[in-house]
Kinemage of the C-alpha trace (Angstrom):
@kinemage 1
@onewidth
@group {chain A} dominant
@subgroup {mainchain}
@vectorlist {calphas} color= white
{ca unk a 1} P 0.000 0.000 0.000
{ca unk a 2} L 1.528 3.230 -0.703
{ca unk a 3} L 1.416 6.486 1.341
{ca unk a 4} L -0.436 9.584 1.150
{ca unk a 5} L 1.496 12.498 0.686
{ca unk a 6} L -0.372 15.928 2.440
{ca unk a 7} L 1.518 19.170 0.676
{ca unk a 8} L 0.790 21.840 3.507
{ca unk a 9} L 2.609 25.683 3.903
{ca unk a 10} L 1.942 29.103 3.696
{ca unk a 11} L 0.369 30.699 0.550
{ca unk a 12} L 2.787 31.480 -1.641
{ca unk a 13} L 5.679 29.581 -0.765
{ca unk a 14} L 5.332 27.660 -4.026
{ca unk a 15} L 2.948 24.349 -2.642
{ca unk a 16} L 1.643 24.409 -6.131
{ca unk a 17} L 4.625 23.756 -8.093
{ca unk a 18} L 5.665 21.374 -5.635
{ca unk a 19} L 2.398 19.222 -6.148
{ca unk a 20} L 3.165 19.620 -9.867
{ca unk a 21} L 6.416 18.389 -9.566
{ca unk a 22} L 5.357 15.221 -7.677
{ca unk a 23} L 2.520 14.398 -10.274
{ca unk a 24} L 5.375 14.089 -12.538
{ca unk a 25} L 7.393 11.824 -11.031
{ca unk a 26} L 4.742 9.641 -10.339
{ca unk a 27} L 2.201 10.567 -8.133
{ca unk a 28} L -1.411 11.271 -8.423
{ca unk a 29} L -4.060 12.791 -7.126
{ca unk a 30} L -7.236 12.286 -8.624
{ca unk a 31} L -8.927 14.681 -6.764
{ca unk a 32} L -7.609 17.853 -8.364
{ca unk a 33} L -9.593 21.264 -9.011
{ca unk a 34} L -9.806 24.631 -9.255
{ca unk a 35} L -12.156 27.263 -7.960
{ca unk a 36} L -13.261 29.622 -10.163
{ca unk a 37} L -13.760 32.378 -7.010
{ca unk a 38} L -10.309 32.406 -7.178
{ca unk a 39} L -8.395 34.951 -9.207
{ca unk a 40} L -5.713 33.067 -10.115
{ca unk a 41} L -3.670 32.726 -13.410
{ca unk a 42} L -2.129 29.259 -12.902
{ca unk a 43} L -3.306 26.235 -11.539
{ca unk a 44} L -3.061 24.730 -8.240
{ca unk a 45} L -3.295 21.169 -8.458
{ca unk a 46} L -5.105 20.759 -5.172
{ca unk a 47} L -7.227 18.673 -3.939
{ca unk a 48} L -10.977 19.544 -3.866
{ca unk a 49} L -12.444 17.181 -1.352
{ca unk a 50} L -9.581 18.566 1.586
{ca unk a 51} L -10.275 22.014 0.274
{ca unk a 52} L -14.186 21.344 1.276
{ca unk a 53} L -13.118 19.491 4.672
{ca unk a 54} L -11.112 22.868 5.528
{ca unk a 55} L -13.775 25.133 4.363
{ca unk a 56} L -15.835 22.965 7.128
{ca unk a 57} L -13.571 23.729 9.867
{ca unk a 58} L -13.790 26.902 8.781
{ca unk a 59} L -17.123 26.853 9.712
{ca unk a 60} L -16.669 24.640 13.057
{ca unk a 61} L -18.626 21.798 11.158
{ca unk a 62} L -16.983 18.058 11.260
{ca unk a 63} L -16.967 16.505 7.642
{ca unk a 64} L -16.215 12.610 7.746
{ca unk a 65} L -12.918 11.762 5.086
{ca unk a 66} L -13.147 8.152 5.519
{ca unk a 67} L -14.653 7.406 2.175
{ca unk a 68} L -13.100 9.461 0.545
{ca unk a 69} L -9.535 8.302 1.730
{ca unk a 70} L -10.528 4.934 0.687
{ca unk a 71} L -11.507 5.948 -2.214
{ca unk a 72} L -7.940 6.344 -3.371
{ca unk a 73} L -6.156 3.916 -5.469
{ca unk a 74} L -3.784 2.029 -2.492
{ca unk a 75} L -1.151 0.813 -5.663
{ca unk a 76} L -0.540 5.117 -6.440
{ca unk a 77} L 1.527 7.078 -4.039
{ca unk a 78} L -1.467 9.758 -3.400
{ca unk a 79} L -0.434 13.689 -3.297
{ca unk a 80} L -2.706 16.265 -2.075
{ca unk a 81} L -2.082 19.404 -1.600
{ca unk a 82} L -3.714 22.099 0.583
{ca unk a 83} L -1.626 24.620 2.218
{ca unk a 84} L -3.723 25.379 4.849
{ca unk a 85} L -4.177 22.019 6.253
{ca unk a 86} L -1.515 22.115 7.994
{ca unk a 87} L -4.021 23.766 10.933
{ca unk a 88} L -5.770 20.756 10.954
{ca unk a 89} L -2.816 18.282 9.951
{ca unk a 90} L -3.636 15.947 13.211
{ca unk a 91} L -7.425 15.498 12.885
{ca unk a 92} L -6.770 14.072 9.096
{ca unk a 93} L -5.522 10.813 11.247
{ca unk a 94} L -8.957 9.776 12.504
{ca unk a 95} L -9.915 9.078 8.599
{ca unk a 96} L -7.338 6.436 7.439
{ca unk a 97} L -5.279 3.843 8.799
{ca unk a 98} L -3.076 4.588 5.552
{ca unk a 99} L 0.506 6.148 6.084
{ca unk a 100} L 0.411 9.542 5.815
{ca unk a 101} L 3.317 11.901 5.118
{ca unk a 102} L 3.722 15.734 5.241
{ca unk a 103} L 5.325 17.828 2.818
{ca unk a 104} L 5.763 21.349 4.308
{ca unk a 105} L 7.260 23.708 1.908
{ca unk a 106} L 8.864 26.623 2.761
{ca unk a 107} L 9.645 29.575 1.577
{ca unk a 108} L 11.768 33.262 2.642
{ca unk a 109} L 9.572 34.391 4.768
{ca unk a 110} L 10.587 38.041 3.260
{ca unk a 111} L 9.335 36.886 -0.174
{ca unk a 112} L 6.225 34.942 1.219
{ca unk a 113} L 5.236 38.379 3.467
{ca unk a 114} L 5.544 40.792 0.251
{ca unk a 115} L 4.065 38.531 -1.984
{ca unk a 116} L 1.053 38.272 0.090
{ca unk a 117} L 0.546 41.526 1.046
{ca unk a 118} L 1.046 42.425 -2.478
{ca unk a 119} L -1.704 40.450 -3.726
{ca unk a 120} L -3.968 40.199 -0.799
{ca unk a 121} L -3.778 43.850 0.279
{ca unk a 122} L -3.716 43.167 4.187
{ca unk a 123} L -0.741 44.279 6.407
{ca unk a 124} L 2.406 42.876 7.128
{ca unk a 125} L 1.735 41.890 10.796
{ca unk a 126} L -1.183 39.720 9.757
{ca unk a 127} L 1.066 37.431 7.669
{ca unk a 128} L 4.398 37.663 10.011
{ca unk a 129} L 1.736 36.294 13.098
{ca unk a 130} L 0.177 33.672 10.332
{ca unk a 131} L 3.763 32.508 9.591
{ca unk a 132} L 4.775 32.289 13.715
{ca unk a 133} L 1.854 30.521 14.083
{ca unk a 134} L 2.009 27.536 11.681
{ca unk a 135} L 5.755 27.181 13.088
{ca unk a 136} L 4.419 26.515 16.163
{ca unk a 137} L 1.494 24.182 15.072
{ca unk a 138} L 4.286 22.665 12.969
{ca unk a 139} L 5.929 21.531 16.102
{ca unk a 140} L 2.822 19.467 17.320
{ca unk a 141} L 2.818 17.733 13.840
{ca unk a 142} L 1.841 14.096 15.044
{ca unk a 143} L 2.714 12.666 10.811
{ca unk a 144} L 6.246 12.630 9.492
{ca unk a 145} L 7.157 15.920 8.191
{ca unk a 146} L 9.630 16.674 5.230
{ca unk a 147} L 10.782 20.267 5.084
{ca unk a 148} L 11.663 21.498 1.620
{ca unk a 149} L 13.051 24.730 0.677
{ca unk a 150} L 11.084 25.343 -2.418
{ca unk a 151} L 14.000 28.102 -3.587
{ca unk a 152} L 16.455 25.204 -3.518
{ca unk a 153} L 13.862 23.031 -5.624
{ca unk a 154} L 13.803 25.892 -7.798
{ca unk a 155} L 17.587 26.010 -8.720
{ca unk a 156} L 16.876 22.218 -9.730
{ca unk a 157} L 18.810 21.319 -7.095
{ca unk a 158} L 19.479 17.712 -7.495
{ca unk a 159} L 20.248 16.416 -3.506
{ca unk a 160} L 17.146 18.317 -2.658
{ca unk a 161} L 14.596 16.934 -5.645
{ca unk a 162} L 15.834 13.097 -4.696
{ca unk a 163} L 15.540 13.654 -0.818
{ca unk a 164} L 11.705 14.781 -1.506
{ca unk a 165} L 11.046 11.657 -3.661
{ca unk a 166} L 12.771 9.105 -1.728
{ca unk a 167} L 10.651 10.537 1.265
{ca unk a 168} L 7.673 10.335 -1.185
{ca unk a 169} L 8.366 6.879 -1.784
{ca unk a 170} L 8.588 8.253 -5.952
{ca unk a 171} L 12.212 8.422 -6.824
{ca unk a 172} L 13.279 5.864 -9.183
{ca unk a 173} L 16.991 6.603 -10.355
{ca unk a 174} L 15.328 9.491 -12.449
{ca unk a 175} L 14.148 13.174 -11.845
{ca unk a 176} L 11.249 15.415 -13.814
{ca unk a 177} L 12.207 18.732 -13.846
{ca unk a 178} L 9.626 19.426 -16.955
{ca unk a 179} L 7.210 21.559 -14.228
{ca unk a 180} L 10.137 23.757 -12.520
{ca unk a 181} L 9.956 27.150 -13.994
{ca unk a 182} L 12.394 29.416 -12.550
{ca unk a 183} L 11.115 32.163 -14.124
{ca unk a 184} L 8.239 32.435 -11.994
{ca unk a 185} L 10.381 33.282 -8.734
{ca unk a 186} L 10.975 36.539 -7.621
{ca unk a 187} L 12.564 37.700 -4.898
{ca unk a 188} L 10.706 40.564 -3.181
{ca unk a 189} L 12.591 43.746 -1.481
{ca unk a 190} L 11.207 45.397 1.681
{ca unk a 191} L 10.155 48.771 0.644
{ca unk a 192} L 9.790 51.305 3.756
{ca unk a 193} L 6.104 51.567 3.685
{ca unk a 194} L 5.874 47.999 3.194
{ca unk a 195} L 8.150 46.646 5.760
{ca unk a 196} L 10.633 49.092 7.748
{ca unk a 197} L 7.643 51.476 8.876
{ca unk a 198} L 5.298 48.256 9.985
{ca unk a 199} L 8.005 46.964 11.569
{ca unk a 200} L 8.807 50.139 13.675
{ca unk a 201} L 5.402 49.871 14.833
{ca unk a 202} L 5.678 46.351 16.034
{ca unk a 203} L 8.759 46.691 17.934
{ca unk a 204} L 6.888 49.732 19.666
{ca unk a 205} L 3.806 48.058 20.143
{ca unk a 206} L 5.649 44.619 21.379
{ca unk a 207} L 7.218 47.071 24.438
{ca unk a 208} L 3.713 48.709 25.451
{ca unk a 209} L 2.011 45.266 25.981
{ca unk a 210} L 4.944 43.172 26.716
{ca unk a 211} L 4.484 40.852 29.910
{ca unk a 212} L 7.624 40.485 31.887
{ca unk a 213} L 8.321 37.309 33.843
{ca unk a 214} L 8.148 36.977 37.450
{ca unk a 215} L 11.264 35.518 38.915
């Protein structure tokens, strides 16, 4: 039986072209979609049933997964990808007795900051808590997790691309670069108004409401 492989981490730190990347070198995920609400000019390759699960939680409704998980073919290593789950990574358990594997990919948390604020409008100390706060979920991770520095992918970095397959139970003496576009990175500079000037204000605001220690 092979594993299912979960592909959780921040938006934008490139969870899409790593999902793309493991459909071809093997994997599959017949589950894919993409939402039309969204206003997006590539595709995601994620999966639609965990996208509806999260949009449950969302709601603080239970949706049941079992089904669906066994739904899967068990002779396919399985990739789904929804960066998100990783709020919900443990509760996925309950819904399979099938290995399950994590895939979190990160990003510079510079470039994953700018590029969200960029496209999403909202301020830099929503994003920079977001990011703290998956680190720390991260930690709690009850499923193997494999860490992958998508910029190293990127560069077509050979070590890194066979470390992620072997741990994907996919590598088989050859690697698929076909979906690895480096012309799609770009690496974001803090602008003053952007970054500096927010991050003034934090610093000042961490030192009004900061609770000291009792020793």
């Amino acid at each position: 039986m092979k594993p299912i492989i979960l592909i959780c981490g921040t938006p934008h730190s490139f969870t899409s072209m790593v999902s793309k990347f493991l459909i071809d070198n093997g994997g599959e995920c017949p589950d894919t979609w993409d939402n039309p609400k969204w206003d997006m000019t590539y595709e995601r390759y994620e999966s639609k049933k965990i996208q509806e699960y999260l949009k449950q939680k969302r709601k603080f409704k239970d949706e049941n997964l079992t089904d669906f998980f066994k739904s899967l073919p068990i002779d396919k290593v399985i990739t789904l990808k929804a960066p998100l789950l990783i709020y919900h990574i443990n509760d996925i358990l309950k819904f399979t007795d099938r290995q399950l594997k994590v895939v979190f990919v990160n990003r510079n948390p510079q470039d994953i900051i700018l590029s969200s604020m960029e496209k999403s409008g909202k301020s830099f100390i929503y994003y920079y808590e977001r990011i703290i706060w998956i680190y720390n979920f991260l930690i709690n991770a009850e499923l193997p997790v494999h860490m992958l520095i998508s910029e190293r992918l990127f560069k077509r970095d050979i070590h890194t691309a066979k470390a992620l397959l072997e741990y994907c139970e996919l590598y088989n003496g050859s690697i698929n670069f076909e979906s690895i576009d480096m012309k799609k990175t770009k690496v974001r500079r803090p602008t003053y108004l952007k970054y500096r000037f927010s991050n003034f204000l934090w610093k000042r605001l961490s030192k009004l409401f900061r609770i000291y220690d009792v020793k």
